[in-house]
C-alpha positions in Angstrom: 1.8 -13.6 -3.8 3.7 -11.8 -0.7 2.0 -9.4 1.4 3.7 -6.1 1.6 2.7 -3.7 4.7 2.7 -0.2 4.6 5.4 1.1 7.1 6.5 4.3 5.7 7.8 6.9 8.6 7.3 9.8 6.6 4.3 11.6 5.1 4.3 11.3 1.3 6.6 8.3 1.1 6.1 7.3 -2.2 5.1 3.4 -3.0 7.9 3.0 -5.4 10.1 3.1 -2.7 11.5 -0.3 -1.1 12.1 1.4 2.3 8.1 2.8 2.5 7.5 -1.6 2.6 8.0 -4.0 5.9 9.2 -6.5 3.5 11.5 -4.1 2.2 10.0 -4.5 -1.4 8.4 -1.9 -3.5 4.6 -3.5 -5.4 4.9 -5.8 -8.5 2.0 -7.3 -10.5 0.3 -9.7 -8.1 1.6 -8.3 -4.7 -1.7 -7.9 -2.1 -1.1 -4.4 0.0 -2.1 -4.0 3.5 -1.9 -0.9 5.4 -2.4 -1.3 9.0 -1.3 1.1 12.4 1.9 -0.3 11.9 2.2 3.3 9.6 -0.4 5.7 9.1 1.5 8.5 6.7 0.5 9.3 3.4 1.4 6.9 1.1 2.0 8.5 -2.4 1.1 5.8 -5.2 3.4 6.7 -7.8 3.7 3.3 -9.4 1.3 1.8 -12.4 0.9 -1.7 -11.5 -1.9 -4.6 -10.9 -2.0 -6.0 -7.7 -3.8 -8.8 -6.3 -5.7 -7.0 -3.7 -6.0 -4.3 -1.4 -6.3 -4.1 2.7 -7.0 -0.3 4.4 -8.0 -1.5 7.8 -9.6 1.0 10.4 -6.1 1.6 12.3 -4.5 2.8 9.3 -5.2 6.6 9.3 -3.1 8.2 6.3 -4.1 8.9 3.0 -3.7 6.8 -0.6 -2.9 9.3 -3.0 -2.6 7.6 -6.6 -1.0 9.8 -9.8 -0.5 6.8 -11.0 -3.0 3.9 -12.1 -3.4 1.1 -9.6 -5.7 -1.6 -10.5 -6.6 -4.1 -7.8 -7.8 -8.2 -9.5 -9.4 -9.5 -6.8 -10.5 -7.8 -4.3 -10.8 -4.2 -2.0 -11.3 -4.5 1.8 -11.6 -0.6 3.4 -12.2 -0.3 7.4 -11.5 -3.9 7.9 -9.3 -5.4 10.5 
């Protein structure tokens, strides 16, 4: 499944948007997130979907804030590079 980075420029973007996304995507079922330096706003995760898995590596400073369910199939890395 594609890998979608985090590169929102403002705090609060929300994950639904396509612009908040390097690969200019918003998440769909399947979809492995990554956030990395390349952004380290909020991200505001406003959408209810299943991804594949889930990257916070130790650059990325921001904050996840879910009001919206986000389940993750396979697997969770936090603090890795």
């Amino acid at each position: 499944m594609p890998l979608l980075t985090w590169s929102a420029a403002a705090n609060g973007a929300l994950a639904s948007s396509a612009t908040s996304w390097g690969t200019g995507n918003a998440p769909v079922a399947g979809d492995d997130l990554i956030y990395t330096a390349s952004s380290v706003v909020t991200c505001t995760m406003d959408l209810t979907v299943a991804v594949s898995s889930l990257v916070v590596t130790s650059a990325y400073t921001g904050y996840i804030q879910c009001i919206s369910a986000l389940t993750v199939l396979s697997g969770v890395v936090l603090g890795g590079q």
